[in-house]
C-alpha positions as CSV (number, residue, x, y, z in Angstrom):
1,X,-4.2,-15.5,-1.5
2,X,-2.5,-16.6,1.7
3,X,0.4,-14.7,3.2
4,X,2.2,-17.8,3.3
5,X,2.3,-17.5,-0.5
6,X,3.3,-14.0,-0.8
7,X,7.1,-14.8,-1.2
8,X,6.2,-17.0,-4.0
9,X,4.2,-14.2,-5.9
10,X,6.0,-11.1,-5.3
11,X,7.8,-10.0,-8.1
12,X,9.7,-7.0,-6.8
13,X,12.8,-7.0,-4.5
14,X,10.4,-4.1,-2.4
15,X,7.4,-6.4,-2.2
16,X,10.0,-9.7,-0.7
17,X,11.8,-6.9,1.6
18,X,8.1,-6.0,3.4
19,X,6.5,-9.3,3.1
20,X,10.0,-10.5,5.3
21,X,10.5,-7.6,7.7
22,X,6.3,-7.6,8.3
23,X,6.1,-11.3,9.4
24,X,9.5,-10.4,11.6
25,X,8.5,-7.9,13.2
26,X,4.9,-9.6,14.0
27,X,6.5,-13.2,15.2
28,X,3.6,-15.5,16.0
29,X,0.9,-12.3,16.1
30,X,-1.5,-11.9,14.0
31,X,-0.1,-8.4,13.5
32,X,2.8,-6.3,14.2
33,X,2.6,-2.9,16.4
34,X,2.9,0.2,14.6
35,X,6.0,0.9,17.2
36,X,7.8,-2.6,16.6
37,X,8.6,-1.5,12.8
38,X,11.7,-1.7,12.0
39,X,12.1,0.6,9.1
40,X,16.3,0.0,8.6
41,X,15.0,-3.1,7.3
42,X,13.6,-1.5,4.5
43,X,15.9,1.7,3.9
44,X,16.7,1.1,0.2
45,X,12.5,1.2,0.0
46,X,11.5,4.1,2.2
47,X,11.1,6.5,-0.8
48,X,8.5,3.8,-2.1
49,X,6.3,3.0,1.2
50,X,3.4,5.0,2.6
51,X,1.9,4.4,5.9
52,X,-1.8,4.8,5.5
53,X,-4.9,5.4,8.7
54,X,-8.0,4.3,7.7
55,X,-10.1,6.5,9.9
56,X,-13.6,6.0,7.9
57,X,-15.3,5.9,4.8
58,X,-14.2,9.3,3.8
59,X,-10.8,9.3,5.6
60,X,-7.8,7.4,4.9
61,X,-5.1,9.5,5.6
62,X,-1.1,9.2,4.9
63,X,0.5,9.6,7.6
64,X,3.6,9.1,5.7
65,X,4.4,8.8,1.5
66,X,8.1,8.3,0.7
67,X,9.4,10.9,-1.9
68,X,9.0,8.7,-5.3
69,X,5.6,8.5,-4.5
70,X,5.7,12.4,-4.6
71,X,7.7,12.5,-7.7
72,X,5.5,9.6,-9.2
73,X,1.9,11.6,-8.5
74,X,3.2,14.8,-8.8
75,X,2.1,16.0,-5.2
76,X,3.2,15.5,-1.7
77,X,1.0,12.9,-0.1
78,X,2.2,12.8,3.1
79,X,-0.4,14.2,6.0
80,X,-3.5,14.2,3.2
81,X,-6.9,12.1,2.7
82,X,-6.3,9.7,-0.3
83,X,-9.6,10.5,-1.3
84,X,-8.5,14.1,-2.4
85,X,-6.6,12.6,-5.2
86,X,-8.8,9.9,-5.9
87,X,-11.5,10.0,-8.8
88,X,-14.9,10.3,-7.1
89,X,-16.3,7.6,-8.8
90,X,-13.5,5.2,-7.7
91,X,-13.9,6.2,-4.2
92,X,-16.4,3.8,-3.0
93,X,-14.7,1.2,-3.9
94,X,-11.2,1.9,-2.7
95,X,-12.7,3.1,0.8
96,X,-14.4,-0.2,0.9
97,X,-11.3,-2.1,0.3
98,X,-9.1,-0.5,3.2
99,X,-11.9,-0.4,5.6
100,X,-12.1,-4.1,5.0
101,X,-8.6,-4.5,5.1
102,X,-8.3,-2.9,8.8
103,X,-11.2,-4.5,9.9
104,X,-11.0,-8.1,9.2
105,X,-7.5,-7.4,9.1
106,X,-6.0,-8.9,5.8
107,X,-3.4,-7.2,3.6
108,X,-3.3,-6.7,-0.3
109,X,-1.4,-7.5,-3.6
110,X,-2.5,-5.3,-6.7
111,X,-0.7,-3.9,-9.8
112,X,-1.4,-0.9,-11.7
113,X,-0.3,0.3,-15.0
114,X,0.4,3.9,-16.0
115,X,0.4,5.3,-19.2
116,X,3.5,8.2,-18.9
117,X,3.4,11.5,-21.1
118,X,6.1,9.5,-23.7
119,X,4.0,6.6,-23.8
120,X,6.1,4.2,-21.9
121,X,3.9,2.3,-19.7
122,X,4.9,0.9,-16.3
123,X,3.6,-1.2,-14.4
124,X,3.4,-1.0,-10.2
125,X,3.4,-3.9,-8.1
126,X,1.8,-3.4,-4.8
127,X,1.4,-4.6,-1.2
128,X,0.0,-3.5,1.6
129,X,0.0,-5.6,4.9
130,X,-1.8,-4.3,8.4
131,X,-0.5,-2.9,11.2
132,X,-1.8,-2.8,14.9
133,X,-1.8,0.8,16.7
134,X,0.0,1.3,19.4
135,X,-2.9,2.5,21.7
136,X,-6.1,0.9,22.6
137,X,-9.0,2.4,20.6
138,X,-6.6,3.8,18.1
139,X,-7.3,2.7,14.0
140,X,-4.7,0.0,12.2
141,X,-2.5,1.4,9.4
142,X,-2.0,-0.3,6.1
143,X,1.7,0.1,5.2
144,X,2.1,0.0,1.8
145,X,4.9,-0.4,-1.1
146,X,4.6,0.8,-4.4
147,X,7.4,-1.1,-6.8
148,X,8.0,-0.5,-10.3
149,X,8.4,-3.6,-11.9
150,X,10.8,-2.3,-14.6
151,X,14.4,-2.0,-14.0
152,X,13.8,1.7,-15.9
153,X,11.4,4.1,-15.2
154,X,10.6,8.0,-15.2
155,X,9.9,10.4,-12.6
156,X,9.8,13.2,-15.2
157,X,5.9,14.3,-15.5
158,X,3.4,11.8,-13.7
159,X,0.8,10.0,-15.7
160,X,-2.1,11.3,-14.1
161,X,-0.9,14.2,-12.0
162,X,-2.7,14.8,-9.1
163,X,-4.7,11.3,-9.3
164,X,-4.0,7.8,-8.1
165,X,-5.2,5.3,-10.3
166,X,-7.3,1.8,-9.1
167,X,-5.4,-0.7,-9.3
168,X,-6.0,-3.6,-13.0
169,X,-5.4,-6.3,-11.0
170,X,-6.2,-6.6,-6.9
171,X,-6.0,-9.5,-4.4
172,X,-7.2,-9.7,-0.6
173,X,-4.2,-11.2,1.4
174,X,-5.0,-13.4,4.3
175,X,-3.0,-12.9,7.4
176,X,-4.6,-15.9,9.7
177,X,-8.1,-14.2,10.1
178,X,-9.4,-15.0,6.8
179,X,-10.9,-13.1,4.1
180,X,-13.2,-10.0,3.8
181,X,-16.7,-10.1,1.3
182,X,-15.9,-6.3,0.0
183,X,-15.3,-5.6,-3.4
């Protein structure tokens, strides 16, 4: 998928808010500075975004995880290694993903359903687009939205407490420097 395409595809007002304020703020760069984001262009979205460092294989810490996401997961996740509340087995392949995301760089479209305690199910919509560091030498950040694609949906127990599920359907998003082999 092309990020050209992503206004196209979204299907969330959340997703079309990043995908707009992202390519602003980068202008004719591959990618925005960390520093250049412009969050007021998201505020009716912040409770929804995470800002995620991909350190290494066994670190990807959120450095930031707006409050539905606490609410959703039933944790705060801000300042803690996603791998914590990852299942081990899905690990590899989620590490592999953002590593290959900051390193090629290219962003991300996936959806996820969740089964909640009543047996609704919703279903997530959600992107994740690159974002330079400040500082020489420093890692990228992924920031990341999280939309519920139902006009309704319940932040009374989370589906999986404690756990983020993988994602049914995922997508590599190129940014201009094409796109990685990893799973």
């Amino acid at each position: 998928m092309d990020v050209r395409d992503l206004p196209k595809v979204v299907l969330s007002r959340g997703c079309q808010r990043l995908v707009e304020a992202w390519d602003g703020w980068r202008g004719g760069r591959l990618l925005p500075r960390k520093a250049e984001m412009n969050l007021a262009h998201l505020s009716e979205d912040l409770p929804w975004l995470a800002l995620l460092e991909v350190i290494d294989k066994d670190l990807a810490r959120l450095r930031v995880a707006g409050s539905s996401l606490r609410e959703v997961y039933g944790m705060e996740m801000t300042g803690r290694n996603l791998k914590d509340f990852t299942e081990p087995g899905d690990w590899p392949r989620r590490s592999a993903r953002y590593l290959a995301q900051v390193g090629q760089p290219c962003g991300a479209y996936y959806f996820r359903r969740d089964t909640l305690p009543d047996g609704k199910i919703v279903s997530y919509e959600t992107l994740a687009l690159p974002v330079d560091a400040d500082a020489e030498g420093r890692q990228r950040h992924m920031l990341c939205i999280i939309s519920p694609l139902q006009h309704w949906y319940t932040l009374d127990e989370p589906a999986a407490p404690h756990r983020v599920p993988m994602p049914t359907a995922f997508h590599y998003v190129d940014i201009g420097a094409g796109l990685p082999d990893a799973p």
